[in-house]
C-alpha positions in Angstrom: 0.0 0.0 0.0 1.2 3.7 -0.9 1.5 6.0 1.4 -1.2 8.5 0.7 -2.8 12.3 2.1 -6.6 12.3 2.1 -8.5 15.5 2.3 -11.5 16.2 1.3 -13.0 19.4 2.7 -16.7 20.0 1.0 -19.3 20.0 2.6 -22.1 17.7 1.4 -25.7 18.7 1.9 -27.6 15.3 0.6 -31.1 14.7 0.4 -35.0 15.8 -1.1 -35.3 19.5 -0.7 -31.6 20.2 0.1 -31.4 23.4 -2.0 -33.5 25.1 0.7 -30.2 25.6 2.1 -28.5 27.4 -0.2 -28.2 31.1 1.3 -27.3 30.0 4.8 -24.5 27.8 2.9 -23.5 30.7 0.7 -23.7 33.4 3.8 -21.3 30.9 5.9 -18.8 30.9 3.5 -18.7 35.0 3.2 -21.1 35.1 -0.1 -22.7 38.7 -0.3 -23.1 38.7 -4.0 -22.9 35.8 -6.0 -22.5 34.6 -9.7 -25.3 32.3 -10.6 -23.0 30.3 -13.2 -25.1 27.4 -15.2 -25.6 25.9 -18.3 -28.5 25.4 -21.0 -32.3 25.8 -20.3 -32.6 22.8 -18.1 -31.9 24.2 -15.1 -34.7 27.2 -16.1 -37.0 25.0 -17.5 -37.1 22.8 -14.2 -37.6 26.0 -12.3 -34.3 25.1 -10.3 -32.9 28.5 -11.3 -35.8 31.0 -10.5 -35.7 28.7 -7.1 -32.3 29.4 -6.5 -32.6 33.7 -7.1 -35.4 33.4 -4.5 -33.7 31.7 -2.4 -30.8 34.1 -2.4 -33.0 37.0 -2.7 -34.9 36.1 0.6 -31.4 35.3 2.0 -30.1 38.8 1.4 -27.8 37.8 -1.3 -27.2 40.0 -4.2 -26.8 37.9 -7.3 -25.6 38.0 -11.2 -26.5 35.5 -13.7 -24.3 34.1 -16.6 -25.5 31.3 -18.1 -24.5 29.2 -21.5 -21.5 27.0 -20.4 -21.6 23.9 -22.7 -20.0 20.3 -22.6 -16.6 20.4 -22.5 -16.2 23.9 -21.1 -14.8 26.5 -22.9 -12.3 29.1 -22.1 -14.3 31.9 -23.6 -17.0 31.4 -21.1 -14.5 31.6 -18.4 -13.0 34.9 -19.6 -16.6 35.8 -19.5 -17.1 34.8 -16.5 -14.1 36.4 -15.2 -14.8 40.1 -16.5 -18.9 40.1 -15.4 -17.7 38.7 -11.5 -14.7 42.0 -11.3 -17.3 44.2 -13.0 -20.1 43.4 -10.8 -17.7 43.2 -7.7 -18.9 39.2 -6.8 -17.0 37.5 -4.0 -18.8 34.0 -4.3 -19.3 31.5 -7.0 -22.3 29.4 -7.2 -22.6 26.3 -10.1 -25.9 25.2 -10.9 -25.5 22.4 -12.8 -23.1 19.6 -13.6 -19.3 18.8 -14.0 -18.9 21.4 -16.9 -20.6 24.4 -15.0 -19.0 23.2 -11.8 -15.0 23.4 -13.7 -16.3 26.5 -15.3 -17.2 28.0 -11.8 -13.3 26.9 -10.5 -11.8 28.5 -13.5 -13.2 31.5 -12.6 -12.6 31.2 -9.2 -9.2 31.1 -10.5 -8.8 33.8 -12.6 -10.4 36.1 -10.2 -7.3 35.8 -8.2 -4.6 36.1 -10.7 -3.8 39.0 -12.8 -2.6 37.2 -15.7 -4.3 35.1 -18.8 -6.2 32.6 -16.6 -4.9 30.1 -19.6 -1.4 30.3 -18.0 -3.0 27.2 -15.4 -3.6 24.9 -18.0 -0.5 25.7 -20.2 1.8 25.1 -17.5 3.2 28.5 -17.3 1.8 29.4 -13.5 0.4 27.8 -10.5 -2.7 28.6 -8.7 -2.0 30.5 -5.3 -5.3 31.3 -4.3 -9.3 30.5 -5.6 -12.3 32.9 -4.7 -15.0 30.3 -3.1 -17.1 28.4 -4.9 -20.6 26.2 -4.1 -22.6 24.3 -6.0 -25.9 23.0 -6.6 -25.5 19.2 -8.4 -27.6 18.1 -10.9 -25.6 15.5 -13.5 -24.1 12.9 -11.7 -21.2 11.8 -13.6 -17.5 14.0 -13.4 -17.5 14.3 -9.5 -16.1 17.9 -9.7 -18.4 18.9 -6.3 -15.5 17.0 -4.6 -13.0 16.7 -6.4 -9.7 18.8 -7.6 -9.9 19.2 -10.9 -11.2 21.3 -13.4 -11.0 20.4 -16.8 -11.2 23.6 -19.6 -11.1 23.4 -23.6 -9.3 26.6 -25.3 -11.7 27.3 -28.2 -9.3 28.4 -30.7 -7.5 25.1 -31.0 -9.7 22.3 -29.4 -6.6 22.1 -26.6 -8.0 20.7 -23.6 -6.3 20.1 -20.4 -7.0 19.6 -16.6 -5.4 20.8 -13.2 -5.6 20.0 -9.8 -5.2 22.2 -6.9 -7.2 21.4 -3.6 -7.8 25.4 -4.1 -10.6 25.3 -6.2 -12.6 22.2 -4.0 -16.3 23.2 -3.5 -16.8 25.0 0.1 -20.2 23.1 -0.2 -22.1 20.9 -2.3 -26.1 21.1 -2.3 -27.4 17.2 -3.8 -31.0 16.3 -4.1 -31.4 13.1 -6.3 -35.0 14.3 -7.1 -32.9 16.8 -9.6 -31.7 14.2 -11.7 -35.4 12.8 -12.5 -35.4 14.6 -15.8 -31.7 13.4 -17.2 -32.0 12.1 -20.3 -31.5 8.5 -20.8 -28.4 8.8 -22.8 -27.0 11.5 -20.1 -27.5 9.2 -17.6 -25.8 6.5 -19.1 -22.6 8.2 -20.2 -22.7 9.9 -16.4 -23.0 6.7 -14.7 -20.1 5.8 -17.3 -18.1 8.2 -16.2 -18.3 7.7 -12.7 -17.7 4.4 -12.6 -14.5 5.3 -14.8 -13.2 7.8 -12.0 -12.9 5.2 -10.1 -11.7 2.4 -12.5 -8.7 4.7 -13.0 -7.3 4.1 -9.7 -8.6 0.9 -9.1 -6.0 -0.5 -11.9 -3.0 -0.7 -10.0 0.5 -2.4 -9.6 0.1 -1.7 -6.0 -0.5 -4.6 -3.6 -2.4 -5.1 -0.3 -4.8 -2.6 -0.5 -8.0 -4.3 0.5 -10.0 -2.0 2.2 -9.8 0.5 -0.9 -10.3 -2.6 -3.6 -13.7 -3.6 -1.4 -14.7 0.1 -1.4 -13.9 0.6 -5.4 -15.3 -2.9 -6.4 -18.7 -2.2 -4.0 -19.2 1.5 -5.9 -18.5 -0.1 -9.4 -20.9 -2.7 -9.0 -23.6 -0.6 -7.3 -23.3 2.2 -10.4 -23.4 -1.1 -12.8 -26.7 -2.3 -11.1 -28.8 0.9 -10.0 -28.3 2.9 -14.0 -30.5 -0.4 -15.0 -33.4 0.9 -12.5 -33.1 4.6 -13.6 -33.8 3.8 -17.1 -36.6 1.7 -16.3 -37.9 4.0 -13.6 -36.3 7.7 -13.9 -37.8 8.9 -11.1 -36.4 5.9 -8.9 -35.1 8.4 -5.4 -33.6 5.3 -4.5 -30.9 4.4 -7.4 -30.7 7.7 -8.5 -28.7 9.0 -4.9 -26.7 6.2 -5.0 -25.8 7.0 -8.1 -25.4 10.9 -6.9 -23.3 9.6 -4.4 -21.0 7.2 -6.3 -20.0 9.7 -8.7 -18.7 12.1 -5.5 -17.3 9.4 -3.9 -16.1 8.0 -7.1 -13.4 11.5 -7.7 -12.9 12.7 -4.2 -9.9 10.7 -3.9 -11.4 7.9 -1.2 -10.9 5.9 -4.2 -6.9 6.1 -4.6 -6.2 5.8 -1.1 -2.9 3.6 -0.9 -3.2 3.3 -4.8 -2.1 6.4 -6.6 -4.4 6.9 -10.0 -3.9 5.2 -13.8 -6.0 8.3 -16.1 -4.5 7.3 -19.7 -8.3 6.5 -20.7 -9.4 10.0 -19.5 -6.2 11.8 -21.1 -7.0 9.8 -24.2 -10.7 10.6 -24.1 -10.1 14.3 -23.7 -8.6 14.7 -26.9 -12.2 13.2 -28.5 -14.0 15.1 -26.5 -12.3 18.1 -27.4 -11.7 17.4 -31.7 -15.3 15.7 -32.4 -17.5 17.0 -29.3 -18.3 14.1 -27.9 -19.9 13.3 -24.3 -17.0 12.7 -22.3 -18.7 9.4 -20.6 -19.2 7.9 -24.1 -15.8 8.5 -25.3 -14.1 7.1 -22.4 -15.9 3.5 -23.0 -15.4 3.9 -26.6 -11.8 4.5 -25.9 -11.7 1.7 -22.3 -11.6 -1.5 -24.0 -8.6 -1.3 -26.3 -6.8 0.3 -23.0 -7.4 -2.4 -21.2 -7.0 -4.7 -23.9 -3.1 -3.4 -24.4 -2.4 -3.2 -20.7 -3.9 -6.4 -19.3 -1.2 -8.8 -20.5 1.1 -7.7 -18.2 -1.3 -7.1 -15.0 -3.5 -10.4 -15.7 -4.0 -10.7 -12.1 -5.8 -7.5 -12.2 -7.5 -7.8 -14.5 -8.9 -10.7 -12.7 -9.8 -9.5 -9.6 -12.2 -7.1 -11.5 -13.6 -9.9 -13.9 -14.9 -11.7 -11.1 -15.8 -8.7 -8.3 -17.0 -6.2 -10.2 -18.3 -7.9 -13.9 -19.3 -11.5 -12.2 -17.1 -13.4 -14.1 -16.4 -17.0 -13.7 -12.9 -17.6 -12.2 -11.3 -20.4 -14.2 -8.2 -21.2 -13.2 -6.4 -23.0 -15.5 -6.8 -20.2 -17.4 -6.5 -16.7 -15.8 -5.6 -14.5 -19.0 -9.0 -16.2 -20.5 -11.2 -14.8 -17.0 -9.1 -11.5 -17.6 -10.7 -11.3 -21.7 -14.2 -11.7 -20.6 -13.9 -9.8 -17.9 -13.2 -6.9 -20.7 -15.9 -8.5 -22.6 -18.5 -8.4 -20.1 -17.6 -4.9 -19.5 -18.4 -4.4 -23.5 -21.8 -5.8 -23.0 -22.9 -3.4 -20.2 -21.7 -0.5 -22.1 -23.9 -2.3 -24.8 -26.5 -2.8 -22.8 -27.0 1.3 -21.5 -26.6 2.1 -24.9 -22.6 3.2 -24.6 -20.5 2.6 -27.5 -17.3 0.4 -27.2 -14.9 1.6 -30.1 -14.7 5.1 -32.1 -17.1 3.7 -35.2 -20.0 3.9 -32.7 -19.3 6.9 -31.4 -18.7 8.6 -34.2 -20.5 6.8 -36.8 -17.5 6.6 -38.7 -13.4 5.1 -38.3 -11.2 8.1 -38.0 -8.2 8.8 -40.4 -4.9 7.7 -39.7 -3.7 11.5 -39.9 -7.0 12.8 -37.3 -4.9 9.5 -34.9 -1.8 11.6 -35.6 -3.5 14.8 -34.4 -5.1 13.1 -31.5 -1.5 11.7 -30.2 0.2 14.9 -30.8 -2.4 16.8 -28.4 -2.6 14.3 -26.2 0.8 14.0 -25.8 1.1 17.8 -26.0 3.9 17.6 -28.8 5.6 14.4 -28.0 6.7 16.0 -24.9 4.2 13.9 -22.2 3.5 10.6 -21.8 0.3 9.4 -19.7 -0.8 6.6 -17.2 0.8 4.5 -14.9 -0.3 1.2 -14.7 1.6 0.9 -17.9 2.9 4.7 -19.0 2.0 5.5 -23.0 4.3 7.2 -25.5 3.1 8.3 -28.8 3.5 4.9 -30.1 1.7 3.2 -27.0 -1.3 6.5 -27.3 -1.7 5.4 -31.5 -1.9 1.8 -30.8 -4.8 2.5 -28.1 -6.6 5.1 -30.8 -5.6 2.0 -33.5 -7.2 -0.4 -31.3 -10.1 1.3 -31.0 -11.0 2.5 -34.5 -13.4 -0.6 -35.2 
């Protein structure tokens, strides 16, 4: 087991009716005006947003509104973001919404307390010192940003896009009521519960030894996500599967998971570049992009492979034959993807096999000009990052 620092400071305000809370939570935390940052119409259209300027406005919170952040959040919005927050003199950040409004909100956070291109994070040229606070309201279960971090930004002029970590930009709070995920689509819920269970699949696949405490906690989330996204499509409004769900995907990315394992993340680097080029929902791409991973890796960490074949997917455990219980371990994995209507290679996401030049574009961002490699379970070069993309262009 790895030595290992857990912290995890947000605050987590679970439960029907939760919002209710909001200005107390914002007015603990210093909030006397506040950005309302969010997405698209979903969160107007369920009335969540009107509910929340109430809410404040009772509170004696003054508030500004900017809306419009999209999957895969761009820098533009940020810089938006940034000049409406100093303009309007806000000292509190509140995301309404899911992992995209939530690493929008840090961004900003950020670049309120830096006098430089707020860009200068991602590219490697500064370090955070300081974040304004930020809160948020949940309502897509999937990327675990109200615990986690991260924050993960796209630069619109050329698709790069790139993630940080600082425990600066963690949530001071984070307000979840399953009841606001009722009205997730059924493809948005898949791809979320994807994702979560992805977050912690990263750090589950490990060289590291005697860690059974964290394997039991990992292998119990996995298979809960894998079992309760079943009863949400069949029942959407099921209170039931849809907070465990909720919950997995905070406890999934607020580092419980790596505790005494370190994390793997070459499917999520990998994905990213997808995500960023074509557009595509980030919980799709990464099983799209998961099996030919695991596929490349598994030879040399059969064992592992194992262990998640038959605690997680059910497998059968033959023994004469471990590297056979490791395959359709993978494969069984395929046919839940299947099964929640998840792609499993790049001609089902995209509808099309990508060029060998777009593979050449995709390893060059990824590995930010042949200067990075990724993972650590096995670490990728260029060649190892093409041979993934290769893999998976079926």
């Amino acid at each position: 087991m790895k030595d290992f620092n857990f912290y995890s400071p947000t605050q987590v305000v679970f439960g029907r009716q939760s919002e209710e809370q909001v200005a107390a939570l914002v007015k603990r935390w210093g909030g006397s005006k506040v950005l309302v940052h969010y997405g698209g119409g979903s969160a107007r259209r369920s009335g969540l947003l009107d509910k929340m300027f109430r809410l404040l406005s009772e509170g004696g919170i003054e508030y500004v509104e900017l809306g419009g952040v999209v999957p895969n959040p761009l820098l533009s919005k940020v810089k938006e973001g940034i000049d409406l927050c100093r303009k309007e003199g806000v000292d509190f950040i509140l995301a309404v919404g899911g992992g995209s409004v939530i690493d929008s909100a840090k961004a900003i956070a950020y670049g309120m307390c830096y006098d430089g291109d707020v860009w200068d994070f991602w590219a490697g040229k500064a370090k955070p010192q300081a974040s304004m606070p930020i809160g948020c309201v949940l309502t897509i279960p999937a990327a675990g940003s109200e615990m986690s971090d991260s924050c993960v930004i796209t630069r619109d002029e050329d698709q790069n896009k790139r993630g940080i970590n600082s425990d600066l930009c963690r949530c001071r709070f984070a307000i979840m009521n399953p009841e606001r995920t009722f009205t997730l689509p059924e493809y948005q819920t898949a791809a979320g519960a994807t994702d979560i269970m992805m977050h912690t699949m990263e750090r589950y696949f490990t060289s590291e030894q005697d860690v059974n405490l964290t394997d039991a906690l990992a292998e119990a989330l996995m298979r809960t996500v894998k079992d309760s996204v079943f009863e949400v499509l069949k029942n959407p409004e099921d209170y039931r599967h849809r907070a465990q769900i909720m919950w997995a995907g905070s406890l999934s990315h607020n580092n419980l998971m790596e505790c005494g394992l370190g994390k793997d993340f070459a499917t999520h680097r990998l994905e990213h570049e997808l995500s960023a080029v074509y557009g595509v929902t980030h919980g799709a791409g990464l099983a799209a992009i998961w099996p030919s991973w695991a596929r490349l890796v598994m030879p040399k960490h059969v064992s592992r492979f194992v262990q998640f074949a038959v605690n997680v997917m059910g497998v059968s455990n033959d023994f004469t034959d471990p590297e056979g219980t490791a395959e359709r371990g993978i494969e069984a994995m395929e046919r839940f993807y299947r099964a929640i209507n998840m792609p499993t290679c790049l001609s089902e996401l995209l509808g099309r096999t990508i060029s060998d030049d777009e593979i050449d574009v995709l390893v060059d961002k990824c590995s930010r000009g042949k200067t990075i490699t990724v993972g650590s379970l096995e670490v990728l070069g260029t060649e190892e990052m093409a041979q993934v993309y290769r893999m998976a262009n079926h």
